[in-house]
C-alpha positions in Angstrom: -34.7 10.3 -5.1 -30.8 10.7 -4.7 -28.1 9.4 -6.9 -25.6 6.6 -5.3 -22.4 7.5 -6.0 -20.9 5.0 -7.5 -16.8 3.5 -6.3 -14.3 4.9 -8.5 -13.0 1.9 -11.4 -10.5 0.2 -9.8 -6.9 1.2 -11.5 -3.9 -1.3 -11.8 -2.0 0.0 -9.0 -5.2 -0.7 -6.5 -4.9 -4.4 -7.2 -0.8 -4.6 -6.8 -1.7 -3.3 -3.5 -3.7 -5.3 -2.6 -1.0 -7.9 -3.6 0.6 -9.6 0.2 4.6 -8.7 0.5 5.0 -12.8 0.9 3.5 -13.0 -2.5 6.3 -9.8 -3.6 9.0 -12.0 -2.1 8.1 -15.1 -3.8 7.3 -13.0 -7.3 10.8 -11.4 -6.6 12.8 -15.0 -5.8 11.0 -17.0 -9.1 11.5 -14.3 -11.3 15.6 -13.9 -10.1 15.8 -17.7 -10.7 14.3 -17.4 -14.1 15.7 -14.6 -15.4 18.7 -16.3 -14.2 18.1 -19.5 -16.4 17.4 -17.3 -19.7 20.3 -15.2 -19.3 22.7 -18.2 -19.7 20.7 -19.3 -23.1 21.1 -16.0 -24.3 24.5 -14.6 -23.7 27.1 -14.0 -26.4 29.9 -16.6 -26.5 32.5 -14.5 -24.8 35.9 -14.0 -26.3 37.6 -15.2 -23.5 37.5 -17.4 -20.1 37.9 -14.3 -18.1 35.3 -12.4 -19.9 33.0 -15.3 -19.3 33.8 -16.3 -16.1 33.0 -12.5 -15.4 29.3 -13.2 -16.9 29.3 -16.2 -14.6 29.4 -14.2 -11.7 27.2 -11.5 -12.9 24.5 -13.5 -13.3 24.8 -15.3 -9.8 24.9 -11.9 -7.6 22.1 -10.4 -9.7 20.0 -14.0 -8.9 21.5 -14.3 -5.4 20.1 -10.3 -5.4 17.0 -11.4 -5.9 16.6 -14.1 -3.7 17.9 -12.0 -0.7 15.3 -9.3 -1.6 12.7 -11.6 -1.7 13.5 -13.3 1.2 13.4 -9.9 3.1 10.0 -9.4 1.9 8.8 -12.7 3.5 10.2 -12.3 6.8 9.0 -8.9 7.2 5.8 -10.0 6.1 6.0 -13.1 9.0 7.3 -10.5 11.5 4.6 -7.9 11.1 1.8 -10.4 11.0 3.3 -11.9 14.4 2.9 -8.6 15.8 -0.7 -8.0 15.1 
């Protein structure tokens, strides 16, 4: 009688494959807003207003960053589903 080969063990990077770009995009947009949140209970008090009106802005284009990659990766996921 013959051996069944048996599937390989699944490995991490199988299952973020498997993983839908919508669901990337929203991962992508609540993790921007989030990190966004924390980093304004954490920063240093800055020295002065420029220096913290320069943290200000820091954190808003690395959040508004995040929420235009993760928008990109739901439309493209919408536009390549309508295509199918």
């Amino acid at each position: 009688m013959g051996k069944k080969k048996s599937a390989p063990p699944e490995t991490g990077m199988d299952r973020l494959k498997k993983i839908k770009l919508w669901q990337w995009g929203a991962i992508v947009i609540f993790s921007s807003l989030f990190s966004s949140v924390m980093m304004q209970f954490m920063t240093p008090e800055a020295a002065s207003s420029a220096a913290r009106r320069g943290q200000e802005v820091g954190r808003f284009v690395a959040c508004l960053l995040g929420i235009f990659v993760g928008s990109a990766m739901i439309i493209i996921h919408l536009v390549r589903s309508k295509k199918k």
